[in-house]
SEZA-320948 format. One line per 3 residues: their letters; for each residue x, y, z of C-alpha. Coordinates in steps of 0.25 Angstrom, whole numbers. Layout:
N
a> X/Y/Z  ...
***
This chain:
160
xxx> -57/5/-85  -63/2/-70  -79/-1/-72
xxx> -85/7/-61  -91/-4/-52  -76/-11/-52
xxx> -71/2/-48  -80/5/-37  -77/-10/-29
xxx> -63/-8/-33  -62/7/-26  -71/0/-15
xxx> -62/-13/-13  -51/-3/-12  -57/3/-1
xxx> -58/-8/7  -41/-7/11  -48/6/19
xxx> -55/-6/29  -43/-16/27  -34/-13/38
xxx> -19/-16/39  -18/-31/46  -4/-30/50
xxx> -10/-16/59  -21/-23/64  -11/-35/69
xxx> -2/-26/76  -14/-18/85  -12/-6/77
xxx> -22/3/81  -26/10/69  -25/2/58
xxx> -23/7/44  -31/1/33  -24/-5/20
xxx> -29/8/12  -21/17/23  -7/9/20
xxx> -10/10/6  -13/25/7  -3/28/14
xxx> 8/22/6  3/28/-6  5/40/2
xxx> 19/37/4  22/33/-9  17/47/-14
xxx> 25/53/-6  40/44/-7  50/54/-15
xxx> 46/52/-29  59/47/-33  61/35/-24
xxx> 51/27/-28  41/26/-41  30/34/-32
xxx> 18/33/-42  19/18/-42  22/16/-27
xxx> 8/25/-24  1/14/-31  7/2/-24
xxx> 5/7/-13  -11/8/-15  -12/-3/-21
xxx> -3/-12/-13  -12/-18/-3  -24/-17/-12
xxx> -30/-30/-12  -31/-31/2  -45/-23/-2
xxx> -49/-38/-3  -39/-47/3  -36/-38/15
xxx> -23/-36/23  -17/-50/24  -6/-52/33
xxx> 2/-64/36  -3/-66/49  -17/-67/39
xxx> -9/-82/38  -11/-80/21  0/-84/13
xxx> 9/-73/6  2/-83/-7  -12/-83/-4
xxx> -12/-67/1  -6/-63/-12  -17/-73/-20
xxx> -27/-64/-13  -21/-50/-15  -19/-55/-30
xxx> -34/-57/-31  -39/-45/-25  -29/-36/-33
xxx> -34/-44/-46  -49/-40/-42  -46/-26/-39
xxx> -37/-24/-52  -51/-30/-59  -59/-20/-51
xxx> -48/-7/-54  -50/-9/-70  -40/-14/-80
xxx> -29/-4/-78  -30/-1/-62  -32/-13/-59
xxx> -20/-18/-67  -12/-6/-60  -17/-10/-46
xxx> -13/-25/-48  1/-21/-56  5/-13/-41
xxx> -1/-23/-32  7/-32/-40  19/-25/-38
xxx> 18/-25/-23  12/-40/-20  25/-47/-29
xxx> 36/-37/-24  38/-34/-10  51/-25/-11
xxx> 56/-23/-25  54/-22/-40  63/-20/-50
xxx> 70/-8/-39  55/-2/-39  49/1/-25
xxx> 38/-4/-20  26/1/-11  33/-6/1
xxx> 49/-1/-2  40/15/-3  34/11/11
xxx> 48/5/15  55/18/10  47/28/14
xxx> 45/25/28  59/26/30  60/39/24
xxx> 48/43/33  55/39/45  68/46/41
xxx> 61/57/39  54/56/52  64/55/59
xxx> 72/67/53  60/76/54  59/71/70
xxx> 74/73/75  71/87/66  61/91/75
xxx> 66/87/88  77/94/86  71/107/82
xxx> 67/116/92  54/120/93  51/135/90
x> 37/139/93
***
């Protein structure tokens, strides 16, 4: 069980990634940068929507929110941040430990367990997609698609 006031910093800490904003953007002179809580959301988004029998969709929903949770505390580090891989994982294994003591026993472990998943393997696991093959995935099949959709229309003529 979450004790209330353990909940309430853990929803507030959470709310940070709304403020934290994307570094690599903000490197490249990108206008509108999206905060951290945007990339989350929107891959949770696109994991909703991926065919349901391409990938283990309930489980990708959940990496994809909390994949990048600890940078609630630790922010966005990047290598041009000059932080080891060592030392930036040290701090994102800290901050998710604090946030799985804040979410309660059995959250908290869920949390960690996902963050986990995404912070050891980058590609792979036991022929399980992660987070990052969904994204992968899923923008090419948005382009395909895209791109069908666009000749489809460019073709068509128009019939007011």
């Amino acid at each position: 069980m979450i004790m209330p006031g353990k909940l309430l910093e853990f929803m507030m800490m959470v709310g940070q990634l709304k403020r934290v904003k994307r570094s690599g953007w903000i490197m490249e002179n990108v206008k509108s940068v999206e905060s951290v809580a945007d990339h989350m959301y929107r891959m949770a988004v696109m994991a909703f929507a991926v065919d349901r029998g391409e990938v283990n969709h309930d489980r990708c929903v959940k990496l994809a929110l909390v994949h990048d949770m600890a940078e609630s505390i630790v922010g966005d580090i990047t290598p041009a941040d000059g932080i080891s891989k060592e030392e930036k994982h040290k701090q994102e294994t800290e901050a998710m430990e604090h946030i799985r003591e804040l979410a309660g026993e059995t959250v908290g472990e869920e949390l960690y367990s996902l963050w986990e998943v995404n912070s050891k393997v980058p590609v792979f696991k036991s022929g399980q997609k992660n987070y990052t093959d969904l994204e992968h995935h899923l923008r090419k099949k948005i382009k395909s698609q895209v791109s069908f959709v666009t000749s489809m229309y460019s073709s068509a003529e128009v019939v007011i």
